[in-house]
Backbone as CSV, one residue per row, in Angstrom:
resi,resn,N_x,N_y,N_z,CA_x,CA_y,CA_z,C_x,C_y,C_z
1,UNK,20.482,11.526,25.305,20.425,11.222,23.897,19.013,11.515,23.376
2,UNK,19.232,12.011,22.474,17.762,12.349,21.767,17.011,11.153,21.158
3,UNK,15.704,10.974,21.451,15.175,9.881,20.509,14.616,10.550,19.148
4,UNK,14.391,9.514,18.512,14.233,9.499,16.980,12.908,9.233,16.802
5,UNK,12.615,10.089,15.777,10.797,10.036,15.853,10.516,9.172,14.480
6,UNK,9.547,8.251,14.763,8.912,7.327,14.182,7.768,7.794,13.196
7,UNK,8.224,7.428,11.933,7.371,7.664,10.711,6.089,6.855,11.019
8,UNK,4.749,7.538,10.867,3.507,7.053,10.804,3.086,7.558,9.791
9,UNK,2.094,6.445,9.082,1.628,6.191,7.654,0.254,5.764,7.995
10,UNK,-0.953,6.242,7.445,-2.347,5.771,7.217,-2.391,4.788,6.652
11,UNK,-3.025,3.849,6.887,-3.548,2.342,6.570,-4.824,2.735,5.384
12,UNK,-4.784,2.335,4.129,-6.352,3.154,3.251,-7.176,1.630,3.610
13,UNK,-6.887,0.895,4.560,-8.245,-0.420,4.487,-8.736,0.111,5.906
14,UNK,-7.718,-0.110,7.011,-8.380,0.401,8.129,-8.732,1.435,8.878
15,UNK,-7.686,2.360,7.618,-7.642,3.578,8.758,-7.035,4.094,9.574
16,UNK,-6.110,3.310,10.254,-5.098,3.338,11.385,-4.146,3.707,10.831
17,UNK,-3.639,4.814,12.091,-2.348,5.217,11.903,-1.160,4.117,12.509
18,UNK,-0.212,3.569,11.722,0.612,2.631,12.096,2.214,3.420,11.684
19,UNK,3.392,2.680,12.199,4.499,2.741,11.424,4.786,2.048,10.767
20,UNK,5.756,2.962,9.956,6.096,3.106,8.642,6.301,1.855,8.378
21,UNK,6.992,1.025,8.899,7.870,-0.207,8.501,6.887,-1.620,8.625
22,UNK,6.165,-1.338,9.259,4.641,-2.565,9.791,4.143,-2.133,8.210
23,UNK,4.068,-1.167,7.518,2.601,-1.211,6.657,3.522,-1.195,5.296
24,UNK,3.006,-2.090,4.082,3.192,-2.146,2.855,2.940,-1.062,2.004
25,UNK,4.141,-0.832,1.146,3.234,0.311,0.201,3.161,-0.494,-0.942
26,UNK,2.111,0.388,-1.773,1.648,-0.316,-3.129,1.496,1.263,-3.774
27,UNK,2.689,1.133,-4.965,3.024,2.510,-5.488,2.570,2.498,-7.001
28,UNK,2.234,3.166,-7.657,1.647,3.488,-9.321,3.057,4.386,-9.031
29,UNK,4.061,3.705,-11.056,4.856,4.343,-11.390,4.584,5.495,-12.484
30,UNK,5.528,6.845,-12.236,4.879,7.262,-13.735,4.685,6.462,-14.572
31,UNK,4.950,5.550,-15.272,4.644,4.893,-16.838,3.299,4.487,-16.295
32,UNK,2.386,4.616,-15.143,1.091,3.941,-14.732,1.002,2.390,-14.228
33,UNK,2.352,1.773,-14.029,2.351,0.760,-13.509,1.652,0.495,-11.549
34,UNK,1.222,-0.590,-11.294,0.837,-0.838,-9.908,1.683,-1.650,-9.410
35,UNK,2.018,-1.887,-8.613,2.887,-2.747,-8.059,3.532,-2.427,-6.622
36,UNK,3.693,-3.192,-5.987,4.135,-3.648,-4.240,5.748,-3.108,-4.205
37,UNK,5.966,-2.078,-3.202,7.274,-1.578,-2.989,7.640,-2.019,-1.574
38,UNK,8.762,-2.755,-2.383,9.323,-3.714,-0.918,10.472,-2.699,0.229
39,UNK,11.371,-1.584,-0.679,11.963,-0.809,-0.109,11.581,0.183,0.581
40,UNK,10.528,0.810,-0.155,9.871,2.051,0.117,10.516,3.211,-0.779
41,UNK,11.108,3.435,-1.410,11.891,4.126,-1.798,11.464,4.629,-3.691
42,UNK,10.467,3.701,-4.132,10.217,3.536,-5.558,9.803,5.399,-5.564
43,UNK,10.258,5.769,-6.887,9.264,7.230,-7.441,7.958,6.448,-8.045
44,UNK,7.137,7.607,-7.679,5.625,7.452,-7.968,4.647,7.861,-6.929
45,UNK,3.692,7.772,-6.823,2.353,8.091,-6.125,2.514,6.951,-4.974
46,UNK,2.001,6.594,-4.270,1.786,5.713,-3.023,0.864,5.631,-2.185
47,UNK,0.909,4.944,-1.550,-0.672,4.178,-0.869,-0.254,3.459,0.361
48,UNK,-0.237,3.365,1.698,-0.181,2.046,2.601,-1.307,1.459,2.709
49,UNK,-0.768,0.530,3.017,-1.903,-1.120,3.414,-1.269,-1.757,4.808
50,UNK,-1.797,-2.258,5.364,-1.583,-3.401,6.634,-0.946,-4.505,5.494
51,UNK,-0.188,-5.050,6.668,0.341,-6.703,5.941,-1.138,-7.739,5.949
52,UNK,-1.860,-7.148,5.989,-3.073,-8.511,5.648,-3.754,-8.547,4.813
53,UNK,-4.467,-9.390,3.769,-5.329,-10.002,2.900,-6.947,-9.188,3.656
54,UNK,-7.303,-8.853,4.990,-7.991,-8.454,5.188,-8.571,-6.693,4.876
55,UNK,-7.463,-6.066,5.210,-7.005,-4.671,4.956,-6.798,-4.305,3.311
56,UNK,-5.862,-5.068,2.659,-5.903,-4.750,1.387,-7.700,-5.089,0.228
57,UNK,-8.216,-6.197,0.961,-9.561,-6.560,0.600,-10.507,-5.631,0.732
58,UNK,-10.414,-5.336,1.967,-10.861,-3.479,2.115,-10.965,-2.587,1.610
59,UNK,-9.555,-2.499,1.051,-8.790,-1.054,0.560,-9.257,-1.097,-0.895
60,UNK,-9.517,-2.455,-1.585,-9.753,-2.228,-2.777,-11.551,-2.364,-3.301
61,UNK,-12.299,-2.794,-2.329,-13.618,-2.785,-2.407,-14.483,-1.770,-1.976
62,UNK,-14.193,-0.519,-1.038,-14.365,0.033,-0.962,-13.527,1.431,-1.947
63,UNK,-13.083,1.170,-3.020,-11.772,1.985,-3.832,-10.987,2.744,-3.041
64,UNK,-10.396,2.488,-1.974,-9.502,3.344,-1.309,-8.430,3.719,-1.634
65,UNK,-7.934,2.361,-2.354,-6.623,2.211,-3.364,-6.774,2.951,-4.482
66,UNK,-7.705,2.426,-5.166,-7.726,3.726,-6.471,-7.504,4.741,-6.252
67,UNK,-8.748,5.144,-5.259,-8.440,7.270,-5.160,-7.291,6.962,-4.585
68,UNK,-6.465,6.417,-3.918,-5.273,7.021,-3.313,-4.220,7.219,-4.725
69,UNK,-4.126,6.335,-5.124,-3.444,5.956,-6.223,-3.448,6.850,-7.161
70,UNK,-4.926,7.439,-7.247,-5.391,7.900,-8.762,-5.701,7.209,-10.014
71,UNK,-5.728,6.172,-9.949,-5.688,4.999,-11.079,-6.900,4.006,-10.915
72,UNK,-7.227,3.138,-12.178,-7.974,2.228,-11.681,-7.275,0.739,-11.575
73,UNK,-7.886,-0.131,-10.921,-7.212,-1.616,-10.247,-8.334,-2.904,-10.691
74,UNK,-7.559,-2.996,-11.797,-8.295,-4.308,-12.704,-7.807,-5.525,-11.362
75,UNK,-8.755,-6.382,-11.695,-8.968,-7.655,-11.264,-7.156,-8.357,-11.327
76,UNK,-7.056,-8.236,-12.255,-5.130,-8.885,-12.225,-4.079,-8.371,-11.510
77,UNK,-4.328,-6.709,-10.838,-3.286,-6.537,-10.395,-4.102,-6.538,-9.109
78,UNK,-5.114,-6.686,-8.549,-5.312,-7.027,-7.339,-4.930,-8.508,-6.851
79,UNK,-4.996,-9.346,-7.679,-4.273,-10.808,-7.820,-3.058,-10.647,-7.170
80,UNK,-2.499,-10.324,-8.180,-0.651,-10.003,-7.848,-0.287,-9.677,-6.604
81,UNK,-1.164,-8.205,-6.538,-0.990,-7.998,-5.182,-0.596,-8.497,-3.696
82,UNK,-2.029,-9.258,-3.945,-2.116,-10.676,-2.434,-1.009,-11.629,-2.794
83,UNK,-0.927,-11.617,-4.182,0.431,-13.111,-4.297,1.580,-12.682,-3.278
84,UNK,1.994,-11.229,-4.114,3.268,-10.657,-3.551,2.904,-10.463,-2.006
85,UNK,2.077,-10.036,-1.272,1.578,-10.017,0.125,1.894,-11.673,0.850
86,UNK,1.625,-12.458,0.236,1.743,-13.812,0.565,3.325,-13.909,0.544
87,UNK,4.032,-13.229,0.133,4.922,-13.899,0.006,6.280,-13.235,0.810
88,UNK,5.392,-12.059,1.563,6.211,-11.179,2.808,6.555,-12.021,3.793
């Protein structure tokens, strides 16, 4: 039987290559919205993160998220963010 090859996704806080299903995406919709994609599946631009408050803290202080994104990340939707992270 053939095995099935495992999607790996860059981490923008640490760096690490992880799979797909371990790492969160956080997608900008066309209309320019930010927001946490629980399916994976949303249209738009995209970004992974680690499931931690540490990694995403990272990702957005060093702007990793922005340039990935293309967008900028006001103070409120980095909020949201960790809420919705908290609540994986």
């Amino acid at each position: 039987m053939k095995t099935r090859k495992i999607p790996m996704r860059m981490c923008v806080g640490c760096r690490e290559m992880k799979e797909k299903r371990s790492l969160l995406r956080v997608v900008k919709s066309p209309e320019g919205e930010v927001s946490v994609d629980r399916v994976g599946k949303a249209p738009g631009r995209g970004a992974y993160v680690c499931r931690s408050k540490a990694c995403l803290e990272r990702a957005v202080k060093q702007r990793q998220l922005e340039r990935a994104l293309e967008t900028r990340i006001d103070e409120a939707i980095f909020k949201r963010l960790t809420e919705e992270m908290d609540g994986d």
